[in-house]
KOLPA-865541 format. One record per residue (C-alpha): residue in three letters; x, y, z. Coordinates in steps of 0.05 Angstrom, whole numbers, padded with zeros to 5 digits, always signed. Layout:
! residues N
ALAXYZ ...
***
This chain:
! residues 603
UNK-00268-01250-00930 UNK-00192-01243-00914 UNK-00171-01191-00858 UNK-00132-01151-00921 UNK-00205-01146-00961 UNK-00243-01122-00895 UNK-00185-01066-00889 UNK-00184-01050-00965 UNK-00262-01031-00955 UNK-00246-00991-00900 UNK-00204-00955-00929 UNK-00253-00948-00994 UNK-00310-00926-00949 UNK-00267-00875-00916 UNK-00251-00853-00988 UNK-00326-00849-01009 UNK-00338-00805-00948 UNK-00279-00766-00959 UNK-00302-00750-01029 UNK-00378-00740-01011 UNK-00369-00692-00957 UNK-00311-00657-00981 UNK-00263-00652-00930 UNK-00211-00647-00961 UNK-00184-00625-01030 UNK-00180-00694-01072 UNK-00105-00674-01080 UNK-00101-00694-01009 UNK-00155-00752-01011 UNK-00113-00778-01063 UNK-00043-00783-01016 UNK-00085-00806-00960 UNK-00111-00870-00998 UNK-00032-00878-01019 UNK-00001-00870-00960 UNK-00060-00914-00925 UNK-00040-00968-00966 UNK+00027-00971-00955 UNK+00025-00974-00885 UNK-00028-01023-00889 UNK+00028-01069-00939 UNK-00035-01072-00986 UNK+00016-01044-01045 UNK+00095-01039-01046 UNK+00121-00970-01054 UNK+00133-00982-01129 UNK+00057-01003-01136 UNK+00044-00933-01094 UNK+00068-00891-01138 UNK+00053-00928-01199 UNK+00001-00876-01216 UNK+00041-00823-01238 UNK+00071-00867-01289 UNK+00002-00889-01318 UNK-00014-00882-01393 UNK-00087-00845-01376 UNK-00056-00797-01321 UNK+00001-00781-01370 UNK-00056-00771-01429 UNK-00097-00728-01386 UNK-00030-00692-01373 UNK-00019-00681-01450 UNK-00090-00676-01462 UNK-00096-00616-01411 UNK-00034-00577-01434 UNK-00062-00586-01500 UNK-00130-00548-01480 UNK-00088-00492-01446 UNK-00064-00482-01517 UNK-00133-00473-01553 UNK-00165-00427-01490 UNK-00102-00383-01490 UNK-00104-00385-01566 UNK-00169-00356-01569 UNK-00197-00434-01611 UNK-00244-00440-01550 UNK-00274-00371-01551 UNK-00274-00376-01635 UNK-00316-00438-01634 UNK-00359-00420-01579 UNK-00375-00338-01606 UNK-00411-00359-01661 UNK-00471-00370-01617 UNK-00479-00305-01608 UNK-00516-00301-01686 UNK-00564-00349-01647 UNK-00591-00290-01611 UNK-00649-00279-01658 UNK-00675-00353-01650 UNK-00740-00367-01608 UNK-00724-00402-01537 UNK-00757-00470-01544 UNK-00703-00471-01602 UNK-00643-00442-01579 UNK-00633-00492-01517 UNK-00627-00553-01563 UNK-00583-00518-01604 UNK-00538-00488-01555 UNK-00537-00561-01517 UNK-00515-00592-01588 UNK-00463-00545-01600 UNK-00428-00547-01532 UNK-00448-00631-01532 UNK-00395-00635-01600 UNK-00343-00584-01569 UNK-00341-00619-01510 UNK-00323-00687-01544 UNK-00250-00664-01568 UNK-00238-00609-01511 UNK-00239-00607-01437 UNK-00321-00601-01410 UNK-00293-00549-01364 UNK-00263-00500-01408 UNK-00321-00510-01450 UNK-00385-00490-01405 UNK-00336-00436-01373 UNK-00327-00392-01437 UNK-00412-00414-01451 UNK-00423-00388-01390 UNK-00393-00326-01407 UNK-00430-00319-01466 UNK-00494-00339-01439 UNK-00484-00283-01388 UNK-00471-00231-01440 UNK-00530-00249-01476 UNK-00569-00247-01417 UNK-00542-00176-01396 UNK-00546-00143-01471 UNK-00603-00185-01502 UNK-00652-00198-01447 UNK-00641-00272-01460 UNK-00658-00314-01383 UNK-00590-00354-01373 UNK-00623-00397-01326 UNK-00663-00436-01381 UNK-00605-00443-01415 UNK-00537-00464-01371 UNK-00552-00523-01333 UNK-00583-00554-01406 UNK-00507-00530-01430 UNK-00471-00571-01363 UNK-00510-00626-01383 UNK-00498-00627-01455 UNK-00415-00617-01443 UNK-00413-00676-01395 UNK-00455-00718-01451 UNK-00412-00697-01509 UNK-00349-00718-01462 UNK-00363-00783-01464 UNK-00370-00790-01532 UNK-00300-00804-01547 UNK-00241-00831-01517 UNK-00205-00756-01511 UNK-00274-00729-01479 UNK-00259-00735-01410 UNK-00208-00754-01359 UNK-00256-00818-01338 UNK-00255-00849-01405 UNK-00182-00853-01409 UNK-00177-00890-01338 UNK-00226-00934-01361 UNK-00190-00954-01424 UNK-00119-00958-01390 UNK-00150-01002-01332 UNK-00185-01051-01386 UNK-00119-01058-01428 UNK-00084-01078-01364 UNK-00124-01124-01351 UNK-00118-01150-01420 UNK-00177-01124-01460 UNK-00169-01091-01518 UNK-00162-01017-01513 UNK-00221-00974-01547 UNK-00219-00934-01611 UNK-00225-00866-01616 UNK-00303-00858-01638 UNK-00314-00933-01617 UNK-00372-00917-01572 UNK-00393-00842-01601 UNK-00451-00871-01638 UNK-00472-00897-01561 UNK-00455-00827-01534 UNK-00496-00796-01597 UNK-00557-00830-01582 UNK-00545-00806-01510 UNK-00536-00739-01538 UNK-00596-00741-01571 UNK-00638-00766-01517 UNK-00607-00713-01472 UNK-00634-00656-01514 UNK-00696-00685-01522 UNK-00708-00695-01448 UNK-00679-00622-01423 UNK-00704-00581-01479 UNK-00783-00613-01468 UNK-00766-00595-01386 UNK-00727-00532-01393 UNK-00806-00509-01372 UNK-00784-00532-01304 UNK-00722-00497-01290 UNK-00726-00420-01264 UNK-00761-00367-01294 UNK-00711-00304-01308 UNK-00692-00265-01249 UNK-00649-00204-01241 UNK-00591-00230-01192 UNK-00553-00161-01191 UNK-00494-00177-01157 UNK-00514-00140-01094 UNK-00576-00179-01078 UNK-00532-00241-01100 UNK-00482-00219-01035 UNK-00533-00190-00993 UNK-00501-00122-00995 UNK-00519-00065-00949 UNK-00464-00018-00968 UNK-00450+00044-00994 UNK-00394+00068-01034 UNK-00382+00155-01024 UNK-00338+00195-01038 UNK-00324+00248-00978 UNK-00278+00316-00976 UNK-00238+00326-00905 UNK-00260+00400-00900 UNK-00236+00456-00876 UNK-00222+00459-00791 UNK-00245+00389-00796 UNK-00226+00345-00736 UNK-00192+00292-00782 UNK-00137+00334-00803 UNK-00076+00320-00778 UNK-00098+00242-00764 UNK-00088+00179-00795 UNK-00131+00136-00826 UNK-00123+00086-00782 UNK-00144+00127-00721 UNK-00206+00166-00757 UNK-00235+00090-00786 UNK-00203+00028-00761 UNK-00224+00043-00685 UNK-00281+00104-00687 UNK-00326+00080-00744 UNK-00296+00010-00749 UNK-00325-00024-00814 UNK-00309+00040-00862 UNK-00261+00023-00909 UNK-00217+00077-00947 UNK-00215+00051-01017 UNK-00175+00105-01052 UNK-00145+00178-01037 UNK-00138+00242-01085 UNK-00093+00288-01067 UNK-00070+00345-01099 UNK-00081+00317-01172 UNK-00047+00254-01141 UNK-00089+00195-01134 UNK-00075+00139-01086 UNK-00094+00066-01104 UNK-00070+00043-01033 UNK-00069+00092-00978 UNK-00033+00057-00928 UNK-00071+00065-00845 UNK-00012+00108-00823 UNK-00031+00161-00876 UNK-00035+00221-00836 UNK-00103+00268-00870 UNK-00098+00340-00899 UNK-00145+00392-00917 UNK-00175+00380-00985 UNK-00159+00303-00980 UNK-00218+00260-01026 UNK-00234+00198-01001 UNK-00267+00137-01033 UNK-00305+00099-00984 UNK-00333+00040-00960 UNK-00397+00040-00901 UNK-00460+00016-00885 UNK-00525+00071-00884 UNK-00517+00079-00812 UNK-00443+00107-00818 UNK-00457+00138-00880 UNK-00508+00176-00835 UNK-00451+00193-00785 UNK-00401+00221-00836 UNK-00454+00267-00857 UNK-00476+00294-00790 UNK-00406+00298-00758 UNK-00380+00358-00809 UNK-00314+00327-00813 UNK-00327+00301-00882 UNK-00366+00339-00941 UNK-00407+00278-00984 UNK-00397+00282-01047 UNK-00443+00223-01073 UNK-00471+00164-01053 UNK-00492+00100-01087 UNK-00551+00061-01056 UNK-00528-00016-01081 UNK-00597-00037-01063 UNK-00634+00007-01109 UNK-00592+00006-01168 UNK-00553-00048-01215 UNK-00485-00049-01186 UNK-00443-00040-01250 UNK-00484+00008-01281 UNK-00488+00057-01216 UNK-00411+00048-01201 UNK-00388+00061-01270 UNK-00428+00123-01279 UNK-00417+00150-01222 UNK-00358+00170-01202 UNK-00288+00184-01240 UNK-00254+00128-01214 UNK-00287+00081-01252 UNK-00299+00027-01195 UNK-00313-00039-01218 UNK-00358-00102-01184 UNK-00334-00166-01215 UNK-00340-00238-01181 UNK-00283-00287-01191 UNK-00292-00360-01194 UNK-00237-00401-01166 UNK-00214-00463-01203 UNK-00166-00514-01186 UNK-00096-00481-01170 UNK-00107-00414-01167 UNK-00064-00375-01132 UNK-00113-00344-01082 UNK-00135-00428-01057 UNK-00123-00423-00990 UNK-00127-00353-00973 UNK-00183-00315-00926 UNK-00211-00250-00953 UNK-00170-00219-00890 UNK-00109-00241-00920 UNK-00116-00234-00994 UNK-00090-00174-01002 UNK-00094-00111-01059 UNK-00022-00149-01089 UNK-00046-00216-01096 UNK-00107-00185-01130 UNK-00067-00136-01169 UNK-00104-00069-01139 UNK-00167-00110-01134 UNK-00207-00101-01061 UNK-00244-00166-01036 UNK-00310-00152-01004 UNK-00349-00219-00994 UNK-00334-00294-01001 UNK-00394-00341-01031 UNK-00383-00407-01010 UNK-00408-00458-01067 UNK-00460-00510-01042 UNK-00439-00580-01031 UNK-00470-00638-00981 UNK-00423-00613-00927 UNK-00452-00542-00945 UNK-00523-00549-00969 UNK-00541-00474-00958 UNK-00514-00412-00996 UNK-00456-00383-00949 UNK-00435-00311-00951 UNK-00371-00284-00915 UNK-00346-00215-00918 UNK-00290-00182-00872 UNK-00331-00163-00810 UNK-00360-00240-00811 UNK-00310-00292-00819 UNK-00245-00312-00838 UNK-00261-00370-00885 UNK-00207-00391-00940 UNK-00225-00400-01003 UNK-00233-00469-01043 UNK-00243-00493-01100 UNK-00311-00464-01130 UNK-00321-00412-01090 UNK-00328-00338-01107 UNK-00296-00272-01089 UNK-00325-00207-01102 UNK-00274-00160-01105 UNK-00284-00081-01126 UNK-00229-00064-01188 UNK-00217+00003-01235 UNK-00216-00013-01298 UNK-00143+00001-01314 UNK-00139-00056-01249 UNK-00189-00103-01290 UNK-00138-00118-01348 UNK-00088-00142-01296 UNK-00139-00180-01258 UNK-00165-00214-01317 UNK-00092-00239-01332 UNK-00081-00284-01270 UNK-00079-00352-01278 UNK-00134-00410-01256 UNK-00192-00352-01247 UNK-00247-00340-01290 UNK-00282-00277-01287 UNK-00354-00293-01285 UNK-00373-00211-01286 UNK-00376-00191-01360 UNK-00324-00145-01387 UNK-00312-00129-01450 UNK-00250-00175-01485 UNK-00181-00156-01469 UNK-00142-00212-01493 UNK-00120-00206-01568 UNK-00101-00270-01592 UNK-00070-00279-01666 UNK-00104-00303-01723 UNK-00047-00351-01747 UNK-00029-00379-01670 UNK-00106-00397-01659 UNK-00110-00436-01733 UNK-00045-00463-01720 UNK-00077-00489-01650 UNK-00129-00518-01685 UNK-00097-00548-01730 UNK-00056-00587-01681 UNK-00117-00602-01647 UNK-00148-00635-01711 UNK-00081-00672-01722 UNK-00073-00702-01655 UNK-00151-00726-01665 UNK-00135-00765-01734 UNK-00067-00788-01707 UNK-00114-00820-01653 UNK-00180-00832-01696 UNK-00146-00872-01749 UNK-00113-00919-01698 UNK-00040-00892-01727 UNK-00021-00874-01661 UNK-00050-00895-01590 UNK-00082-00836-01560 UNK-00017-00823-01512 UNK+00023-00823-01572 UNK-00018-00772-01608 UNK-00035-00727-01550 UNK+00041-00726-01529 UNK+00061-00705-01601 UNK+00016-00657-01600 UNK+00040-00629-01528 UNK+00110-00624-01573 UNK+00080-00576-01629 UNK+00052-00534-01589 UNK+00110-00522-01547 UNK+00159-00521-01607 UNK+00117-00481-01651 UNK+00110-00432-01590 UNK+00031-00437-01585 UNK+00042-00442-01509 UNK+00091-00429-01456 UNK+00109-00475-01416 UNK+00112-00435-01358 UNK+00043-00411-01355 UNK+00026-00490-01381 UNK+00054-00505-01302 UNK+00006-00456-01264 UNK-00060-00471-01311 UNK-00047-00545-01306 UNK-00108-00574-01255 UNK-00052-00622-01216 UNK-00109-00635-01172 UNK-00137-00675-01219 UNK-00067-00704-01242 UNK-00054-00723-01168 UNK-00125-00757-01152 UNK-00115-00799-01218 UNK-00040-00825-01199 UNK-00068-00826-01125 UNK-00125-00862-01146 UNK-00094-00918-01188 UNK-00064-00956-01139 UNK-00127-00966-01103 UNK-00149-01010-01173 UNK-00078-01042-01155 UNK-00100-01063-01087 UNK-00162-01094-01104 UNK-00123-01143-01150 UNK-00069-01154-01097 UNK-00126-01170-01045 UNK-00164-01204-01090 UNK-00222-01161-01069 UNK-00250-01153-01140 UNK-00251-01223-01142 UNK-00290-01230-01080 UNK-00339-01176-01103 UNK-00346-01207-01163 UNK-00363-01278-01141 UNK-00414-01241-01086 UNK-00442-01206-01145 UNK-00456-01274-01183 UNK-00492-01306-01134 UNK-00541-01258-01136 UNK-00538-01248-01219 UNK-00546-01324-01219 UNK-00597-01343-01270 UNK-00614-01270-01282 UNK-00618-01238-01357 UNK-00556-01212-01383 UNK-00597-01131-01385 UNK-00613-01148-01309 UNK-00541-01158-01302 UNK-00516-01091-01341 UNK-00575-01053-01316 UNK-00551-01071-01240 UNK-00478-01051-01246 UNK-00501-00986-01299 UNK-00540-00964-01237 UNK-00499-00966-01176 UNK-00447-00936-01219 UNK-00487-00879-01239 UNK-00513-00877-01167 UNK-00439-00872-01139 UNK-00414-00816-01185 UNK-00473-00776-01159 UNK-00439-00761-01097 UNK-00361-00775-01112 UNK-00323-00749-01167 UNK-00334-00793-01237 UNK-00260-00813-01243 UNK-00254-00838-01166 UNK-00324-00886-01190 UNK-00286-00912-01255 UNK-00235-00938-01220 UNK-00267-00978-01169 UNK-00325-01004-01211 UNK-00280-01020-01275 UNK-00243-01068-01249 UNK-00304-01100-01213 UNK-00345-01100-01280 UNK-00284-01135-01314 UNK-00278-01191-01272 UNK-00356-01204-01268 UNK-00348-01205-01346 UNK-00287-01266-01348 UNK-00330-01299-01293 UNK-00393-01306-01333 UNK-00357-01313-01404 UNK-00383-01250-01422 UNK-00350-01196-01472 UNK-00322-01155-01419 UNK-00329-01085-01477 UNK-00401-01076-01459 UNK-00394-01081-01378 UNK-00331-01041-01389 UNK-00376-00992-01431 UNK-00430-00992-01371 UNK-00378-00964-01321 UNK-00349-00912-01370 UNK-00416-00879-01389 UNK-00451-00886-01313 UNK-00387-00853-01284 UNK-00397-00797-01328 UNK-00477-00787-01328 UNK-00480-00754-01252 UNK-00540-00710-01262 UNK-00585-00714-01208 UNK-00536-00678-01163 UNK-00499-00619-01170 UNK-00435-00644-01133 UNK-00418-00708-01177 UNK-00383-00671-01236 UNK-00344-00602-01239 UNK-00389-00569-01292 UNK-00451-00581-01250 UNK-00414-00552-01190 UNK-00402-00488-01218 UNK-00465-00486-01254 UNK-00505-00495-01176 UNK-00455-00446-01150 UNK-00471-00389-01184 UNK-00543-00384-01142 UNK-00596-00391-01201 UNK-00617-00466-01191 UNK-00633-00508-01128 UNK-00615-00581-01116 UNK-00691-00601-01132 UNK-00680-00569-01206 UNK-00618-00623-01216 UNK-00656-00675-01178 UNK-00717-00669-01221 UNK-00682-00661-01292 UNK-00629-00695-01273 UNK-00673-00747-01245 UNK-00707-00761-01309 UNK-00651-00757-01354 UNK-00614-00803-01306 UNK-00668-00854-01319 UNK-00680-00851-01388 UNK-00598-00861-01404 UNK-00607-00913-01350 UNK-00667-00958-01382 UNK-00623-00936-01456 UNK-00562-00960-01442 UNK-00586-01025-01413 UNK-00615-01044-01477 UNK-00560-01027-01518 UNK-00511-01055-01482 UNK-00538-01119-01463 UNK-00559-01124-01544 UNK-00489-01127-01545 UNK-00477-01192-01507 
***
């Protein structure tokens, strides 16, 4: 083993780690393992950034504005409402059927975007029709990551898988070459998750304040007359005195505040919206100063249902998830402020689970000054004239229900589809090469004004576009090392003489181990060009090995942390890690022991 190979792992290890524990955002992983192999010489500059020129990152690219399209368009929500008719059908039925449906979305449009508008539905069934969401979402993560892979425009990993093998000379893949392997796996899927949904959680009412471990009140209070307030500012009366009590909004006059600023000296009259625990709700009371109007216990009650019929301001609970590039990344609840949230207030922070984070984490103003990544949650308090605005920021996803405001057009969401079915037969049909197709279908949408390109540049996930391109050249310096080489021969000494299912089984399973922990597309392109070279070397068809790494990089569910559905689907606090490791577990072996045998009947 040559000094460059024993630096190459390093630097692969560190990776793996990096990814695992989640240090970093993989934006940042991903210029770490470029600029680590520059200064290392292991690939020129050229080779560095040839990433961002790749066909599969610029697919993904197309592939992603594309999807922006049919979610903004309203195709998503149009394919996906129709399961609300389902209502009606028995449970032991309606998990199958929802796992089929979201299985054959998910194989011509983003995973992601799928299971976030199921989830959505899901929830409104749950909240209107009494229908237990937890027997039915983490069967609908699975079934999106299964119907990904079951064509080449199904997921991200697929297309780096393809791109590596036809640059290393192999022909590239068909559209629906493998979906009759990724329908079996389908299949099996909903056989195996719909017999164990018995396993996952029993309903539960997770009102959002039990969710947050709330202990506060929201009153509304009148400064009365010869009170000691008057003539003070807010700042003075609750930001030192009764620190923690938050004025949320002022009436004065007829005129209603959104935002009284601290410095706001009170009057007479003055009705305040606030924020504070039992204890100072308790002081207020006994101190004269304030007359209580009404109080909400959040312990007692259902959050939204107490808030909104309450009081005439109309105050609003809603949690928002944060997905890749949203604007608030980065931010503390201290520092987000009522702007960024457009009149929103943030009360707590819920830190999704991950290995570096194994327990549920709650942070609200008085507790921490945490920043917000990628999969967490805020809970913010909104009116509903505030909601509408709310709801319109980009790379957020409302996981509260509210009812609909978006009102997309009947003509712009066929016309979406249609380009959507055209870019498919373009690709299917082998009349274009999947970059080809997806790239003129980037064009009609933008020409045919289905999508603006400047709201295509803030919903674009360039997290994943960076990892990919950051990614790429660490395939490049495996070559240039001759590392996949040397893995390769190590790997043959010990497949000497074994069965060629031994062999497939072996590399199907530490790939599918791998992605458990680090993302799926990070595992493709490690293992791809591995299995490719351990293919030439035993005179092997290299399409079935190739097809080994391309399906175990996707099937990561015994853990929650291996693929972004699964993520957001542990985040929201209704399964534990044993519920993925147990389902998961099983349906991890089953594909395992399946795929073996098909693909080494293909040998």
């Amino acid at each position: 083993m040559s000094l460059e190979i024993i630096i190459l792992f390093g630097i692969i290890i560190s990776v793996i780690f990096l990814f695992a524990l989640e240090v970093f955002p993989v934006d940042k992983i991903a210029f770490f393992i470029m600029v680590s192999l520059l200064l290392t010489n292991l690939i020129s500059p050229e080779e560095a950034i040839s990433g961002f020129s790749s066909p599969a990152t610029i697919t993904v690219l197309a592939l992603m504005i594309i999807a922006i399209g049919l979610e903004d368009n309203g195709v998503i929500d149009w394919l996906a409402n129709g399961l609300k008719k389902l209502r009606g059908l028995p449970l032991f039925f309606m998990v199958p059927v929802f796992m089929f449906i979201a299985g054959g979305i998910s194989a011509f449009i983003n995973t992601t975007a799928v299971v976030l508008v199921f989830v959505k539905i899901i929830n409104e069934l749950t909240e209107k029709y009494d229908i237990p969401n937890s027997k039915l979402l983490l069967p609908i993560s699975f079934a999106g990551i299964i119907g990904g892979s079951c064509t080449l425009m199904g997921t991200s990993t697929n297309l780096i898988v393809n791109a590596v093998a036809v640059k290393r000379g192999v022909e590239r893949f068909s559209f629906f070459e493998f979906t009759w392997l990724g329908g079996i796996f389908l299949v099996i899927t909903i056989i195996i998750v719909s017999l164990m949904a018995h396993f996952l959680p029993k309903k539960q009412k997770n009102s959002i304040s039990n969710v947050y471990d709330l202990d506060e009140f929201i009153t509304k209070g009148i400064v009365a007359k010869d009170s000691g307030l008057i003539g003070k500012n807010i700042q003075d009366v609750f930001g030192n005195e009764a620190e923690g009590i938050e004025v949320i909004r002022m009436k004065r006059e007829a005129v209603i505040n959104e935002h009284p600023g601290k410095y706001t000296t009170l009057k007479e009259g003055d009705q305040l919206l606030l924020r504070c625990n039992i204890e100072q709700l308790i002081k207020l009371k006994e101190s004269g100063d304030l007359t209580i109007i009404k109080k909400i216990d959040q312990k007692s009650t259902e959050l939204e249902d107490s808030i909104d019929d309450s009081i005439e301001e109309n105050i609003q609970v809603v949690e928002l998830l944060m997905l890749p590039n949203s604007p608030l990344i980065g931010k503390s609840i201290k520092t987000v402020g009522w702007y960024d949230l457009h009149g929103a207030v943030p009360l707590a922070i819920r830190k999704r689970r991950s290995l570096r984070n194994p327990g549920r984490r709650i942070f609200d103003k008085k507790s921490d000054d945490i920043e917000l990544r990628v999969g967490d949650r805020l809970l913010v308090e909104v009116t509903k004239n505030d909601l509408e605005n709310l709801s319109k920021m980009d790379n957020i996803s409302i996981l509260q229900e509210h009812s609909d405001i978006k009102v997309s057009s009947i003509w712009k969401r066929n016309l979406t589809f249609g380009i959507l079915l055209l870019v498919i037969g373009l690709s299917a049909f082998s009349i274009f090469p999947i970059l080809k197709s997806a790239l003129i279908g980037c064009f009609l949408m933008i020409f045919l004004k289905c999508i603006n390109l400047g709201k295509v540049y803030s919903q674009v996930n360039w997290q994943i576009i960076f990892l990919l391109a950051g990614m790429i050249p660490l395939g490049v310096a495996m070559s240039n090392t001759g590392a996949d080489q040397w893995i390769s021969d190590s790997l043959l000494r010990i497949f000497e003489g074994q069965a060629n299912f031994v062999i497939i089984g072996l590399l199907f399973l530490v790939t599918m181990f791998l992605s458990g922990f680090i993302s799926n597309n990070a595992t493709a392109i490690i293992i791809a060009p591995i299995a490719i070279t351990i293919a030439a070397n035993l005179n092997l068809d290299p399409k079935p090995f190739i097809l080994a790494v391309l399906f175990a990089s996707n099937f990561s569910f015994f853990t929650p942390v291996g693929y972004q559905t699964n993520t957001i689907i542990y985040g929201m606090g209704i399964y534990k890690f044993k519920h993925f490791l147990l389902i998961g577990g099983v349906l991890s072996i089953a594909l395992w022991i399946t795929a073996t045998l098909l693909l080494s009947g293909q040998l």
